[in-house]
N, C-alpha and C positions, 0 to 999 in steps of 0.2 A: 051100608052107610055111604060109599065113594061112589054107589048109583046112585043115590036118592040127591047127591051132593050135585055130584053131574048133570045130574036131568033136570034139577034146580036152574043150575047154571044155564045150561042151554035153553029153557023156553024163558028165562029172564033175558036173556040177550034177543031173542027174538020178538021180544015184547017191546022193548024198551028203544027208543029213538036217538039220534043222533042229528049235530045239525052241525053245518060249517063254522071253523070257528073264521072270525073276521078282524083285523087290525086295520085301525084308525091311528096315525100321528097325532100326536097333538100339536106339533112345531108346525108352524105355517109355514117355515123353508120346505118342511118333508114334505108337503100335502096335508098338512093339517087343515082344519079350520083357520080360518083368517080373522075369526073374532076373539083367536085366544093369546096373537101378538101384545095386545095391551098388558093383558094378565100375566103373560112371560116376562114382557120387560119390567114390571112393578116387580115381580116375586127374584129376578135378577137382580134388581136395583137393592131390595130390602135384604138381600144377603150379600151383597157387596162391601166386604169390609175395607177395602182399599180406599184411601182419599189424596185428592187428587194437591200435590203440598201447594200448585202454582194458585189453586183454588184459595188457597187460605190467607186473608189477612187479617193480623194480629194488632195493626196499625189502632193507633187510635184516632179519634175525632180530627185533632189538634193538626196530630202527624201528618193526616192525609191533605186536610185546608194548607197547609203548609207547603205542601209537595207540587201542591196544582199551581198554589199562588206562582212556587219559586218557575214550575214551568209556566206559566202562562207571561209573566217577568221575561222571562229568557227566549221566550218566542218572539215579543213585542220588541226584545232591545235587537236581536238576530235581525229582526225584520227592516227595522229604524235601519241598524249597519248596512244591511244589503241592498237596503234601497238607496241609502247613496251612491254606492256603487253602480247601482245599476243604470241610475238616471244618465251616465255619460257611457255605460257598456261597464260588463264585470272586466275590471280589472285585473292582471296576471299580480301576484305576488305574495305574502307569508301575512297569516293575519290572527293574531291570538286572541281567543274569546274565552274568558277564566279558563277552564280547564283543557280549551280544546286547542289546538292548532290546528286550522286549515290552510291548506297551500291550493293558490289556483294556477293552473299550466292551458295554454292553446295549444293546442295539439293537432295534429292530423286526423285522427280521432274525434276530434271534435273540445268542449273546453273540459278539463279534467279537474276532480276537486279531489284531492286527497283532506281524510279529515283524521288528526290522530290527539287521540286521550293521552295528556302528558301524566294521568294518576298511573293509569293500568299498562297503559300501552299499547291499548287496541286500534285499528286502522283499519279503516274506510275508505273506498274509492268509488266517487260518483263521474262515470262518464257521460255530459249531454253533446251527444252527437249532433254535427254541422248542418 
């Protein structure tokens, strides 16, 4: 029976063929195909659970027409203020605009505008050099 078993085995291995086996990437970083980056980043994208919070507004209609109007308001009055100033050269000295206080200093440096939020407390320095 462990010859018949064997002699099986060996003209079946001599019979039977073999072929290399071959690896392809799929990732176009590795060498993959380069037409399968689309299909990667879609099936990346479509398992991404993660969202992005700066992505999100919650705002509505109202809030936002609001927000533009109040900047666009504060650009024009900014603008109005600083072009008085400017018509005779910006002038050095402390200037409150609702929330903000800017200070302008000449410098060696060049003209210095400190700009600081009286809510938060945050500060700004813009230097335009001479």
């Amino acid at each position: 029976m462990k010859i018949i078993l064997t002699t099986t085995l060996f003209f079946v291995s001599l019979i039977s063929f073999g072929q290399q086996l071959s690896y392809t990437p799929k990732n176009p970083n590795f060498g993959g195909n380069t037409f399968n980056y689309q299909w990667l980043l879609s099936s990346a994208e479509a398992q991404n659970s993660f969202t992005d919070p700066t992505k999100r507004d919650d705002r509505s209609g109202i809030d936002q027409f609001s927000e533009n109007l109040n900047r666009q308001l504060l650009g024009q009055l900014s603008r109005s203020l600083l072009g008085d100033k400017l018509d005779d050269g910006l002038e050095e000295g402390s200037f409150i605009f609702g929330d903000l206080s800017v200070e302008i200093i000449d410098s060696t440096e060049g003209l210095v505008v400190n700009i600081l939020d009286l809510n938060s407390g945050e500060q700004t320095q813009i230097v335009v050099p001479n």
